[in-house]
N, C-alpha and C positions, 0 to 999 in steps of 0.2 A: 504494500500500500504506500504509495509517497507518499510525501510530506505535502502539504500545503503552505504555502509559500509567500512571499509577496502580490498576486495576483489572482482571482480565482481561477485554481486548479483542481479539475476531476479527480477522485481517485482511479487508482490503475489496479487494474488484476493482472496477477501474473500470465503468461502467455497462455497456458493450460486450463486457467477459465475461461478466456476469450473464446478458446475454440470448445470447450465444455458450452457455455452461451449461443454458440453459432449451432452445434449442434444438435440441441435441443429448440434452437428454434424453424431447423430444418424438421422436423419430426412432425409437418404436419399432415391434416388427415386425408385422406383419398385425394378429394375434390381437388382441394388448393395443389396438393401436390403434381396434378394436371393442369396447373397455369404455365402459360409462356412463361420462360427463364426469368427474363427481365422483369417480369411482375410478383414472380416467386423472390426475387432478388428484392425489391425493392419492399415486399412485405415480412423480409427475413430480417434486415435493413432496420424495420419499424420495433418488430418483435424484441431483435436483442436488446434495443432501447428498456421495452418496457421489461425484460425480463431485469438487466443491472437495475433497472429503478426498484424491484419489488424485491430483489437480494438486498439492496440495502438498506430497506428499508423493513426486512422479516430475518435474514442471517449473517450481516455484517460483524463484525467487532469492534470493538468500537463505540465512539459516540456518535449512532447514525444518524444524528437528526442534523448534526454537522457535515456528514456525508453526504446526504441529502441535499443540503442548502448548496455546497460544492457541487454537486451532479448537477445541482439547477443552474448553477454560475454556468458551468461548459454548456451547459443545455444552450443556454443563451446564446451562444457565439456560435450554434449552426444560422442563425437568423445574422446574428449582427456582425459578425469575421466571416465567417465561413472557415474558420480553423478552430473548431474543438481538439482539446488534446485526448479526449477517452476513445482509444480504439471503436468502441461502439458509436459512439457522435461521429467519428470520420467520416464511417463508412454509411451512417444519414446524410449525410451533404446532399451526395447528388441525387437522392431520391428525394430529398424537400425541394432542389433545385429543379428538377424534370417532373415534378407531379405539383409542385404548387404548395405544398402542406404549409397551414399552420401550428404555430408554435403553441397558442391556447392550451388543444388536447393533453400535450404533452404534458404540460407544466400541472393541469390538473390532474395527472397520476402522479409527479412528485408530491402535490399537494394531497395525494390521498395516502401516501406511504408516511408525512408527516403527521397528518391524522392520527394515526395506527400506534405512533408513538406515544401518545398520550392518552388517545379514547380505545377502550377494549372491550368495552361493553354499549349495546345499543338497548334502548329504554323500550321504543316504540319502534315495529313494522318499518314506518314512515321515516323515520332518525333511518332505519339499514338502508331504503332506497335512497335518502338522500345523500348517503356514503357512496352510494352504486354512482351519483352520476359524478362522482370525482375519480373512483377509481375503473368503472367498467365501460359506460359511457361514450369515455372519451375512443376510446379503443375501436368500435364500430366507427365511430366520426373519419376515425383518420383512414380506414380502409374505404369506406366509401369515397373519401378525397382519390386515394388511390385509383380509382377509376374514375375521375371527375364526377361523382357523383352529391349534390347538392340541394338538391329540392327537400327542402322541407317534412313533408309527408314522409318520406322517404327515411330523412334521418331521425324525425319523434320514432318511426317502424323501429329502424335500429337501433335507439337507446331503450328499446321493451326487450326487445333480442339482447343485446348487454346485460341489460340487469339482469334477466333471467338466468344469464350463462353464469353472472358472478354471483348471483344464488345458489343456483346448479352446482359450483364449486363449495360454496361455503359449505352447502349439507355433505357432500361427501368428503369433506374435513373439519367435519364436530371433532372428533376426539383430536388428530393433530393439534389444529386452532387449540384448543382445552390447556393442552400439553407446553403450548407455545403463550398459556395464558390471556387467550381472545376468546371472547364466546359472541360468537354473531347472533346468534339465536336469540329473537328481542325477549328482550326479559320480560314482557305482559305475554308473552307466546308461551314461556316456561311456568308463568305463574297461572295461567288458564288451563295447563293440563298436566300441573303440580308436577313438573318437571324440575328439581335442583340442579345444581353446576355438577354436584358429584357423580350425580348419574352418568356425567361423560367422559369419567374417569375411568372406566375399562385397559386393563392394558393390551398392549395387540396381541391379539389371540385368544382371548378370553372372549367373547362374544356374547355378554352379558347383558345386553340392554333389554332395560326397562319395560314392563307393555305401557306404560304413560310415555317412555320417551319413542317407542315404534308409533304410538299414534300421535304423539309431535310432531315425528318426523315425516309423517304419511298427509298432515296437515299444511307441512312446509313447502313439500315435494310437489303436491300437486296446485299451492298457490304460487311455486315457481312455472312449473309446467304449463300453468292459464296463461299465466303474463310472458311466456314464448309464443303460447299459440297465437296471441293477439299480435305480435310484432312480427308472426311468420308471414304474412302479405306482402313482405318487403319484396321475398324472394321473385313473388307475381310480377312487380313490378319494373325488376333489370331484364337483362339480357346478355346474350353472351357470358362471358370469363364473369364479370360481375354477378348472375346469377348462380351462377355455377358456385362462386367461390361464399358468397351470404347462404347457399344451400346448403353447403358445405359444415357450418358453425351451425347453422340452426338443426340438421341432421344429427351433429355432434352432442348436442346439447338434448335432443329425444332420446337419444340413446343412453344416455347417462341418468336420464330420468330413471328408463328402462332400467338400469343397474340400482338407482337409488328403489327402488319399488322391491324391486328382488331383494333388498338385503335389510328391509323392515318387515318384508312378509314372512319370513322364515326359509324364504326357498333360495337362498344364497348365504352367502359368508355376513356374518353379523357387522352392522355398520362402524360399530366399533372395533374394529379387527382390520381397518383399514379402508381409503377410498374403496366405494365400489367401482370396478372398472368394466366398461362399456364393450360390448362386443361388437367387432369388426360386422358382422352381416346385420347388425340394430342399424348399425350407421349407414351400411347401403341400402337396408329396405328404405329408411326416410329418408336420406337421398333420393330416391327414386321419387318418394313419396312428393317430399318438395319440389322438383322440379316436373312433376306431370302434368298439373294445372298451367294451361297456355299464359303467358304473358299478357300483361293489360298495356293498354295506350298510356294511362296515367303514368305509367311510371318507366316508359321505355328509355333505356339507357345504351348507348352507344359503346361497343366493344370499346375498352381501354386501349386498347393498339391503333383503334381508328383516330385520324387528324381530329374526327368533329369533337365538341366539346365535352361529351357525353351529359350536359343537363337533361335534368328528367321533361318532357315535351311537357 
């Protein structure tokens, strides 16, 4: 980790996380992984970004809220130099350069990893989705950038699809979260189905959970589930690689439903005993599923490779 200096400087990972970070942000799922190079390239590009924001902001050492504010300093200088010195900010340059992005999205996931350092418990539902649009939010914003995509309607669609997803995550990391000292799960939601913190103290592989905390969780699961279904029309609405690739996440995210259901019902690995993890053929049946409904005029978007603007008509 350098030193921080006279000037804001990024911290630096050794060479072996850079390409641990590249790595797993190539590990995406089907769909995306069938985009043109250049568009795989420039959403790997985005990805590593958010991935260093959310390591230093969940397993740094350190004082991360300090590392954070540094990360945000180099952040700044893809917009205002165009010389960041964090290997990961480099290699943003030229895809904020040839796609247009702003800087907004970003800054509000550092802004949500600062959050994290201080709030660890949410009161109300509402207090989690207001978390959602700093930390998940922004995430759909910038890949629809990615494909010039801009209309309105459009991006309220993908901020329901966001949040859901980083719902979708949260439940299949109660016990982690627990472990790491966050409990997402609002606390009027645990005190409606007298669910304590302790209950998510299972260690892995005990597979102990609660029948108050299975119908919690079964309570959670499918008011994340709604609030994707409702932001699934997005997909209706692109075209081309854009379709394809919003099918892609939203696919990803049924699927893990599918996993979070099996492992409250009894007919899989207890959800305390680890994320559930989503099977590869869940994710191409809803693939399938997603993209079979023909495309609407409302929301027709122009392949990412084409000259034209790709605004939604």
């Amino acid at each position: 980790m350098a030193a921080i200096s006279d000037g804001p400087v990024a911290p630096q990972y050794p060479p072996e996380q850079v390409l641990e970070h590249k790595r797993r942000a190539e590990n995406f799922p089907v769909a995306l992984r069938l985009l043109p190079r250049t568009l795989r390239a420039d959403l790997i590009a985005v990805y590593g970004v958010v991935r260093v924001i959310d390591d230093l902001g969940d397993c740094a050492p350190g004082d991360r809220t300090a590392l954070l504010e540094a990360f945000r300093a180099d952040l700044a200088s893809v917009w205002e130099t165009g010389r960041p010195q964090h290997p990961v900010l480099q290699q943003l340059v030229p895809t904020v350069a040839a796609r247009g992005l702003d800087r907004e999205p970003f800054d509000r996931v550092v802004r949500a990893n600062l959050l994290d350092q201080r709030v660890h418990r949410y009161a109300t539902y509402s207090q989690l989705r207001d978390y959602c649009t700093l930390s998940a939010d922004p995430i759909g914003r910038i890949v629809l950038a990615l494909f010039g995509v801009g209309d309105p309607v459009a991006i309220e669609l993908s901020d329901r699809v966001c949040t859901a997803l980083q719902l979708i995550e949260h439940w299949q990391d109660i016990a982690e979260d627990r472990r790491a000292g966050r409990v997402y799960l609002p606390q009027e939601d645990l005190a409606a189905y007298r669910v304590v913190e302790a209950d998510l103290d299972a260690l892995p592989g005990e597979g102990v959970s609660s029948p108050a905390l299975r119908a919690l969780m079964a309570f959670e699961i499918t008011r994340a589930a709604e609030l994707l279904d409702s932001g699934a029309p997005l997909v209706r609405m692109l075209h081309g690689w854009a379709r394809l690739a919003v099918a892609g996440y939203v696919a990803g995210g049924r699927a893990a439903v599918d996993a979070l259901r099996r492992s409250v019902s009894g007919r899989a690995a207890d959800i305390l005993t680890g994320p559930p993890r989503p099977r590869r053929r869940d994710v191409l049946r809803h693939l399938l599923g997603a993209l079979h409904e023909p495309p609407t005029r409302r929301g027709a978007v122009s392949d990412a490779h084409q000259p034209a603007s790709g605004e939604v008509q």
